[in-house]
C-alpha positions, 0 to 999 in steps of 0.5 A: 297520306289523305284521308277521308271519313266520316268517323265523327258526330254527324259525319255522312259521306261514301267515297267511290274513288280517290284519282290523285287530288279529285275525289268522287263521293256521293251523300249516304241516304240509309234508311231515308225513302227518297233523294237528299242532299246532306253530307258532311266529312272530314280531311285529314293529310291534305294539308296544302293541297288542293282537292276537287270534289266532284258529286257523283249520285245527285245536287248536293252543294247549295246556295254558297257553295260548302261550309268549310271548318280549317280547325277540326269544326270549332269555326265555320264558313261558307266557301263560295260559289266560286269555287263552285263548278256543277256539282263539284267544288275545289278547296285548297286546303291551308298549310298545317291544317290537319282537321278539315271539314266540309258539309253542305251545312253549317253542324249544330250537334249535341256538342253545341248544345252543351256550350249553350248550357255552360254559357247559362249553367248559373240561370235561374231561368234554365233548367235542363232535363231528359224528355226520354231516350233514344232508340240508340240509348241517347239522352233526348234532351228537354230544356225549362226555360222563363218561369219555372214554378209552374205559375206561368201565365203563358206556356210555350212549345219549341222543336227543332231537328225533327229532319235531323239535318236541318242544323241552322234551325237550331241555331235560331232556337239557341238565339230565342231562348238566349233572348229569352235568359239574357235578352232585351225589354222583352226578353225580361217579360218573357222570362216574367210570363212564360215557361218555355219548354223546348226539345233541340234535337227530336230525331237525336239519333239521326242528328248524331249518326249524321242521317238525312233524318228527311223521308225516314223510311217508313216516315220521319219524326215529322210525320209521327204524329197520326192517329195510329200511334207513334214509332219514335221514342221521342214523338211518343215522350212529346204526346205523353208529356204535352196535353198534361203539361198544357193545362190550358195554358199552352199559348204557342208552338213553332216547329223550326226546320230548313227547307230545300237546298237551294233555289226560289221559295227556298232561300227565303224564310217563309211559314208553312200555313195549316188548314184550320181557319182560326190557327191560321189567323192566329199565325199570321198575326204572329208574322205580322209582328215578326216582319217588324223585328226582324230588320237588321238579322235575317230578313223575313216578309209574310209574302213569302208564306206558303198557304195551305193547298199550294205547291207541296202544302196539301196533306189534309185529313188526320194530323201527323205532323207534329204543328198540325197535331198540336194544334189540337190541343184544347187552348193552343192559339198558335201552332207554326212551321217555319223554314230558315234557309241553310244559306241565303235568306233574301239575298242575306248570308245565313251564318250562326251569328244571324241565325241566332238573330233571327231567333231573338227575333222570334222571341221579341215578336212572341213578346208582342203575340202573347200581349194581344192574347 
């Protein structure tokens, strides 16, 4: 008998109606203000059948069709445009393949971040830790990274997931800081100089729950950083720890999310530009050294950033996004947003694989940064 749900980590769909092998469904938005496009579900008793999928609220099926995982989530690919029809796509599901998912991305869910840990649970150079809980009692997690006694030349601010959807960004944080614990010539320096402290999951409760986490009435974790104070557990933890934990010494921070859907400036890598003229500069240097390592994984050109004033990139007046907020604190030379597309990235196929590689490549740059410093 088929059976469609969303009764797992990340799960997100509504099923309107079930007509022999088409499926009608459209993305759950809950509390999200505004149209999103993230859903993700799961198939079971379908197996050698094969099912169309037809959205019925809004696009919600991006630049390589769905990603697809035949072994209940353990490995993922994306189906294709050509099976891509509008806003439905068809997939024969494999014989004996009784845990399908589907999503319109690639999941990076606490479950993964837990391989990461047992992958480097003997390093000296990670130290796992809880920054707070949740609204929903979930541990939020904290990771020490580098040199870890507190005499760090350089100290360095990682986010991901403050839209709880952009799941391939955390794929390029988890490659940093594996450059970082195991890496290169560079990583070796890094591990030297900085103590790195990073946050995977800000809107935990929304990467878990399988929210859109984007436009989260009545605003999102991104947007939490005003000056009349903070709704979240998180964003709160993040302002009370931060200027203490700086010292003077926080050098750089980058805020890692993924874009639009599908389309123009969205299947490219690009940094989103603030309106202070000096961290400005100081991010474009920055990029400059982050064109030049990123040949062979994900390509990244600096034309492709989007300076403040145009298309979206406008909001001015007190901070409230998490860079521009941070960009506050005395001795921060460089405080970024970066979007990496869930799919293509200038023609290339954005997989965990290459998104780890962009991150490493992030992390090689930062090594050449924090030299010029």
């Amino acid at each position: 008998m088929l059976n469609l749900d969303a009764d797992f980590a990340g799960g997100n769909i509504v099923i309107d109606q079930i007509q022999g092998d088409t499926i009608s469904l459209h993305q759950d938005l809950r509390d999200t203000s505004r149209d999103w496009f993230y859903w993700s579900l799961r198939v079971r008793g379908g197996a050698g059948r094969t099912l169309t999928f037809r959205f019925t609220a809004s696009p919600a099926i991006g630049a390589r069709g769905p990603a697809v995982s035949d072994d209940g989530g353990q490995t993922w690919r994306w189906l294709g445009i050509e099976q891509v029809d509008g806003q439905s796509f068809w997939y024969h599901l494999p014989a004996g393949a009784d845990d399908v998912r589907l999503s319109f991305t690639i999941p990076y869910l606490q479950e993964h971040l837990a391989r990461f840990l047992q992958r480097h649970a003997h390093s000296p150079y990670l130290r796992p830790d809880i920054l707070c809980h949740s609204d929903k009692g979930r541990p939020v997690e904290l990771l020490r990274a580098g040199r870890l006694d507190g005499r760090a030349a350089h100290r360095v601010f990682l986010t991901s997931r403050h839209h709880a959807c952009e799941s391939i960004a955390t794929y390029s944080l988890e490659g940093l800081l594996e450059e970082v614990l195991t890496g290169s010539q560079e990583g070796g320096w890094l591990r030297d100089n900085v103590e790195f402290l990073a946050v995977p999951f800000v809107d935990k409760d929304g990467v878990e729950d399988g929210d859109q986490g984007k436009a989260r009435h009545p605003h999102d974790h991104w947007e939490d950083y005003g000056p009349e104070g903070s709704l979240y557990p998180t964003t709160r933890a993040i302002r009370e720890l931060l200027p203490a934990w700086a010292e003077g010494r926080l050098r750089f921070y980058l805020d890692l999310h993924c874009p639009w859907m599908r389309g123009g400036r969205h299947e490219v890598i690009h940094f989103v530009e603030g309106p202070d003229e000096a961290l400005t500069a100081q991010g474009r240097r920055f990029c400059q050294l982050l064109e030049g390592e990123s040949h062979g994984g994900l390509p990244y050109f600096t034309r492709n950033n989007l300076p403040f004033g145009v298309e979206w990139n406008t909001m001015s007046g007190a901070p409230r996004t998490s860079e521009r907020w941070i960009g506050t604190i005395p001795g921060v030379a460089a405080s970024l947003l970066v979007e990496i597309p869930y799919a293509t990235a200038s023609g290339a196929e954005v997989t965990i694989t290459s998104a780890r590689a962009f991150g490493r490549a992030i992390a090689r740059a930062l090594y050449h940064y924090l030299l010029g410093l």
